[in-house]
Phi, psi and omega in degrees: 000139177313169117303105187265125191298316158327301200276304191288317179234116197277170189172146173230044164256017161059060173286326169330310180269009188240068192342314194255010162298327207263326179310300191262020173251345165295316164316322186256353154253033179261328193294317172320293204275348164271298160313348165288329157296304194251009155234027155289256141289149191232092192067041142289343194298347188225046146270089191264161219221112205318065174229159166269117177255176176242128211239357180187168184288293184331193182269302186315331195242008161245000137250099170263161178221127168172152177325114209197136166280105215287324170337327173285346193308160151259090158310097149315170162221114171246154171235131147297145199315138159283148170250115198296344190262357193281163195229151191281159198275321203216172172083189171311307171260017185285183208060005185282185174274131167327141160306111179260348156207175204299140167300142183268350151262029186246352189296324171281339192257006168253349162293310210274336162302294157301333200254029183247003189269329205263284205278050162229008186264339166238004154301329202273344200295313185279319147285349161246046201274327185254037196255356175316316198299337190238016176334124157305312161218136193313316190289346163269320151332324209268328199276352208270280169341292177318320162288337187284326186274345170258328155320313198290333193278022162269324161328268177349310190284325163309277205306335184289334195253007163263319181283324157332295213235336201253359196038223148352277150019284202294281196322297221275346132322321176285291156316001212237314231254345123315346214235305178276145179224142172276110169082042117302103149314333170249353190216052186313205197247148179286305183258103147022252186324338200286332195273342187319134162289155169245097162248034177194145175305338177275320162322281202285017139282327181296315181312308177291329148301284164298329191262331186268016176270318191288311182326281176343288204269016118250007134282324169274003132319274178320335187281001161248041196278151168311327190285129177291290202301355193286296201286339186273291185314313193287309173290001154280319181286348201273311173344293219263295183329331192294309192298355191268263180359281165333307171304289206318296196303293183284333150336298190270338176280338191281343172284333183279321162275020170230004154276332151265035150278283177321321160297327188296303176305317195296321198086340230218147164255033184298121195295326203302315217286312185284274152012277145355304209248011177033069116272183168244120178300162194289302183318298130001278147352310186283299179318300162320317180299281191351288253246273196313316159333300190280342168298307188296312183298005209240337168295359173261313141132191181328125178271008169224132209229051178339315196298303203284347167314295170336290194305320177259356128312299161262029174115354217254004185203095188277215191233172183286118162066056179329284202321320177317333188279186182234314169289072225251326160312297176097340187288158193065358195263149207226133169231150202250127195240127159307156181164156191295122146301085170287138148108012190234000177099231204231126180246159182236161310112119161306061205238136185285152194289357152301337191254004185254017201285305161333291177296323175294301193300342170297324196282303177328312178286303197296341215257306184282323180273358192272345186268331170314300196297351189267295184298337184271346173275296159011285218290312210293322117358279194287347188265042149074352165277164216236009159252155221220161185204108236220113180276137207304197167246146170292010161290342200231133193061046173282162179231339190244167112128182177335300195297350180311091154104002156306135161310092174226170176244173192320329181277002188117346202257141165284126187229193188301150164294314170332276196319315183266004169260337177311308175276005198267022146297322157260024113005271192211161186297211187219169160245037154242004163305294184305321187287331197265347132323318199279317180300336183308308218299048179262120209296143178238142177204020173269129204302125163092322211270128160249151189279179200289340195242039175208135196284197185263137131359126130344276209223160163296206156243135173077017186098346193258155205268176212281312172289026176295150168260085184325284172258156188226101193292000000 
């Protein structure tokens, strides 16, 4: 059946008029909404649920609101307004004109660029596709969906920009993106973290927090790519990220208040005691932070970087929020990289900074996530207690980069593998940590009503009170 394109996928790249664009998104979207059946939220489809679409770029038309069946969603494809004058930022070209379509020896590695971005976007859905089952509360049920339905319209926004731009390529791509399932053995996720399982609310807060923070700062990477529809799609998606983050953030502060709820009644900050009293302890927590950081920071990928040299050498990747810099080439310049000696500790090295690109946008994320760690230490500081919560140093429990299988403890210093498999139970979580996260989970689903090892929400959504029926079961 046609597509009426206007109504069902709202948009403003004028799909209507592009035959033979709508021909192959008519092919790719009955396979989109059947992978939405059978790995998306899992027996949710005939609930309706308090989200927000985005029906235009502006504020009014990217927040509509109203009751939706996400079967029913309208995954839009938006681009932010283009500036017919903009000129590329950085690089090799920079001051040329931005680029309206792909350059041709550049077609493979900025396809390869959308599609490692395009697959972590129904990668997270599907790790968190059975976490409905265990809601703390309907108004947390509800945030979950909004991410789960807005990852699928940034897929959409890939796809759109493979079938678009890339032809036969793009297309056979895109199925593919459809193809990989997170924590397949034979078809994994393109990306190491994309496979972790999420079976619990404190994972999926840590996630939304640390991993869709690594999301941000690679996107506002991209967004200063030389290719305009690349960079316009990307400054669209920042919207919508921010609210994946914001779940992450007040998400992990209503668990930290409601463990110094639970201390407060108790008298004692005894981790065994708060657990007992079904919160989740600082420690615990701590562990949980420990873990999920260092999974994200493993998402930049390598600190010394032929590829991201490339890539910001020929445009196809600036740095976050380019224009702050002064230096926009980068040639001749040198960054000082830390890195392992065996058998002498830690050496610093000299490597030019194209080839440091990775590692600068990680120290910018370690920077950004450090303002969470401040405000959640705040409330610990004001309840009176004398514990603190400390993001690990990035040398530790890395899998990718110089650091990648070095031993280290949390402050950084390399120490015995003896040592750090002794210790690494305080650490990193456990798995009597997880059963005992996981016994928490008991789905709360009456409005207004929260489980015991998490606070109430501040504000409602959208203006509406916290005892709103968000999804209607």
């Amino acid at each position: 059946m046609a597509i009426n394109y206007s109504e069902k996928i709202p948009n403003n790249v004028n799909l209507t008029d592009d035959r033979t664009l709508q021909r192959a998104l008519e092919h790719w979207q009955p396979k989109f909404l059947q992978w939405w059946q059978t790995m998306g939220p899992s027996d949710f489809a005939g609930a309706d649920i308090y989200l927000r679409t985005a029906i235009g770029v502006d504020a009014a038309g990217w927040a509509s609101y109203g009751q939706v069946r996400m079967p029913d969603y309208r995954w839009g494809i938006f681009l932010a307004d283009g500036d017919p004058a903009r000129t590329i930022g950085f690089g090799d070209h920079m001051g040329e004109p931005a680029w309206q379509q792909v350059p041709g020896e550049l077609r493979s590695p900025l396809r390869r660029l959308i599609v490692t971005q395009g697959d972590t976007e129904p990668a997270s859905v599907e790790q968190q596709r059975l976490l409905g089952h265990s809601c703390p509360s309907l108004y947390d049920l509800r945030n979950l969906f909004q991410i789960n339905v807005e990852e699928g319209r940034h897929l959409w926004a890939m796809v759109y920009l493979l079938h678009a731009y890339f032809g036969r390529d793009g297309r056979e791509e895109a199925e593919e993106l459809l193809e990989r399932h997170s924590g397949d053995a034979d078809k994994p996720r393109i990306l190491g973290t994309f496979n972790e399982p999420v079976t619990d609310w404190l994972s999926f807060f840590m996630f939304t927090y640390f991993t869709d923070r690594d999301g941000k700062y690679q996107l506002k990477s991209l967004a200063e790519s030389a290719f305009d529809p690349l960079a316009r799609t990307m400054r669209f998606m920042l919207t919508e990220e921010a609210h994946h983050m914001f779940v992450g953030e007040t998400g992990l502060s209503r668990v930290i208040k409601r463990a110094l709820e639970v201390m407060a009644e108790l008298g004692t900050d005894d981790a065994m005691a708060v657990r007992n009293a079904g919160a989740i302890d600082l420690p615990t927590f701590q562990r949980y932070l420990n873990f999920w950081f260092s999974s994200s920071l493993d998402l930049f990928g390598s600190e010394v970087s032929s590829n991201a040299a490339s890539s910001f050498a020929t445009g196809l990747k600036g740095r976050p929020d380019e224009a702050q810099y002064d230096d926009h080439r980068c040639l001749d310049v040198a960054f000082e990289l830390a890195q392992p000696d065996p058998g002498r500790g830690i050496r610093t090295e000299s490597i030019p900074l194209r080839n440091a690109m990775n590692e600068v946008l990680r120290t910018s994320y370690v920077r950004d996530c450090e303002l969470g760690l401040k405000r959640w230490n705040r409330q610990l500081e004001r309840a009176g207690t004398g514990q603190r919560l400390a993001l690990p140093s990035p040398r530790f429990h890395r899998t990718i980069g110089v650091w990648a299988g070095v031993p280290c403890d949390p402050g950084g210093a390399i120490i015995d593998e003896s040592e750090y498999r002794r210790r690494e139970g305080e650490w990193l979580p456990t798995a009597a940590d997880r059963a005992f996260v996981k016994s928490l989970m008991q789905r709360v689903v009456a409005p207004g009503k929260m489980a015991g090892w998490i606070g109430a929400p501040e504000r409602g959504i959208n203006n509406l009170p916290i005892e709103y029926e968000y999804v209607r079961l």
